[in-house]
N, C-alpha and C positions, 0 to 999 in steps of 0.2 A: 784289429779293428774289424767289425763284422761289415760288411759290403752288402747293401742292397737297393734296390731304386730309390729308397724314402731317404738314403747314407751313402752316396757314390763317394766312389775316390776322390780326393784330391789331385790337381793335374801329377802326371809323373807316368811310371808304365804301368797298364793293368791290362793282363793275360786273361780271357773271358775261357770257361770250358764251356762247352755246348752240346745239344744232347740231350735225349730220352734215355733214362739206363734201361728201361723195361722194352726196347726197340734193338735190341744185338748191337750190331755196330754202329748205331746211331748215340750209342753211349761214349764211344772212344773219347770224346772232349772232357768229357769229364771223366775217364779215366786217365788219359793224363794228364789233367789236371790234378788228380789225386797224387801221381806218383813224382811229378814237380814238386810238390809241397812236400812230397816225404824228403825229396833231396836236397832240399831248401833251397832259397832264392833269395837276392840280396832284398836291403830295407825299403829301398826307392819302387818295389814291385811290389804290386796287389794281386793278389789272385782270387778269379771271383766265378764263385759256382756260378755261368749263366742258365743254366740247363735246358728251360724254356720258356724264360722270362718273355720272353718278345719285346714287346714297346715297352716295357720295360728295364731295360736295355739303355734307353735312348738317354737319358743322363749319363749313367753309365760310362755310356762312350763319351761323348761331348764331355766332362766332366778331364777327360784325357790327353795327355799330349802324345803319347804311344798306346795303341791297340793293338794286339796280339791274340786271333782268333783261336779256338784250338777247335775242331772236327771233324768229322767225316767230312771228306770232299768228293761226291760223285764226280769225276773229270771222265768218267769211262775205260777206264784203266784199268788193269792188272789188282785182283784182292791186294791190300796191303800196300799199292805203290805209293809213295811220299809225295805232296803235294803242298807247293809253296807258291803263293800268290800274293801280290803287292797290293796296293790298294786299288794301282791301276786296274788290276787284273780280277778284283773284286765284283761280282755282280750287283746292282745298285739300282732299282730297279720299284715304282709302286706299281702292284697290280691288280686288278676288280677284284674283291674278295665278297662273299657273298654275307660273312660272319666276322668278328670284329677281332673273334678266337681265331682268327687265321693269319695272323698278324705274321711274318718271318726274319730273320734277318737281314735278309735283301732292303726289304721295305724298312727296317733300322737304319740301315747303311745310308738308302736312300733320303729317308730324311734328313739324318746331320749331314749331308752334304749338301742337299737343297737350302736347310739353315745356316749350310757353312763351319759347321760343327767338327763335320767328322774330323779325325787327326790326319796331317798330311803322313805319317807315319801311322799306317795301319796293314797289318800282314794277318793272314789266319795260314793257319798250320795243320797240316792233315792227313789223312789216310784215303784210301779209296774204299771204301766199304766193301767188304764182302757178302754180307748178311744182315738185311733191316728187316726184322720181323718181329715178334714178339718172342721174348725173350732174354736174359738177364747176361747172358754171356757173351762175351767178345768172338768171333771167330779166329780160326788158328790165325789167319794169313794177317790179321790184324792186331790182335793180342803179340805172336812174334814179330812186330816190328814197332810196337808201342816204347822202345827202348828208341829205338832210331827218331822217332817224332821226339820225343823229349829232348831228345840231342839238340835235332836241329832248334825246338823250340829255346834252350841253352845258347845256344849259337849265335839266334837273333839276338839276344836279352845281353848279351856280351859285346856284340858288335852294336847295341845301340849305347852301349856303359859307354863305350872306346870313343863310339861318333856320333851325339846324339843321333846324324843329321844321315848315319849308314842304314844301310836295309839288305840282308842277301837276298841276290838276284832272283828270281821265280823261277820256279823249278817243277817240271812234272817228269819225275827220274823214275 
């Protein structure tokens, strides 16, 4: 099934990747996104290029009973360190934007929770970027641990099969 705002999922788990690939590590969501789908994933999961959809987005999610973010997480960390945040832990937030193109995911987030939408099961999954600039490459310190986000992104999706109702704990390792 092709996945797009005008054809959201149906409730169940959908994996968003997130991300500029033309921004270095601002790509990582949708690169493993990409390598997720090479290793297959059960039938109950959608995986859905977000890249830069923005409000867009927002069915999307609402449409979900589990969300599973994938991207770069500036937390100020270490290039490459593994970043796991609950929903609590989730930034959510509408802020003055001067153009309508400035839309981000915060301000996503924030809406279906203002409408009550968003899933109480939503996790995003990440890396610490090393390098956001222009250009089409991952950085080493991110690129070599894009196996490890996968895992854990594995890990979640396993642990929500077992209990719809589990989540791993948050984690900035």
């Amino acid at each position: 099934m092709s996945i797009s705002p005008s054809n959201p999922p149906v409730a169940g788990t959908v994996v968003i990747g997130l991300g500029n690939p033309l921004v270095g590590d601002d790509g990582l969501g949708l690169a493993a996104l990409e390598q997720l789908r090479s290793r297959g994933t059960a039938r109950d999961v959608e995986l859905v290029d977000g890249g830069t959809w923005g409000l867009s987005l927002l069915p999307v999610i609402e449409s979900a009973a589990r969300v599973l973010l994938l991207d770069a997480i500036d937390a100020g960390g270490s290039p490459g360190t593994l970043h796991i945040l609950r929903r609590a832990d989730l930034p959510r937030y509408l802020a003055t934007r001067i153009s309508p193109h400035e839309v981000d995911l915060q301000d996503v987030l924030a809406l279906a929770e203002l409408r009550g939408t968003l899933p109480h099961e939503t996790v995003a999954i990440g890396l610490q970027p090393g390098r956001v600039e222009t250009g089409c490459d991952l950085s080493d310190a991110v690129r070599n641990r894009l196996g490890e986000l996968v895992d854990a992104v594995e890990h979640q999706l396993a642990a929500w099969r077992a209990d719809p109702s589990s989540a791993i704990p948050s984690l900035h390792a």
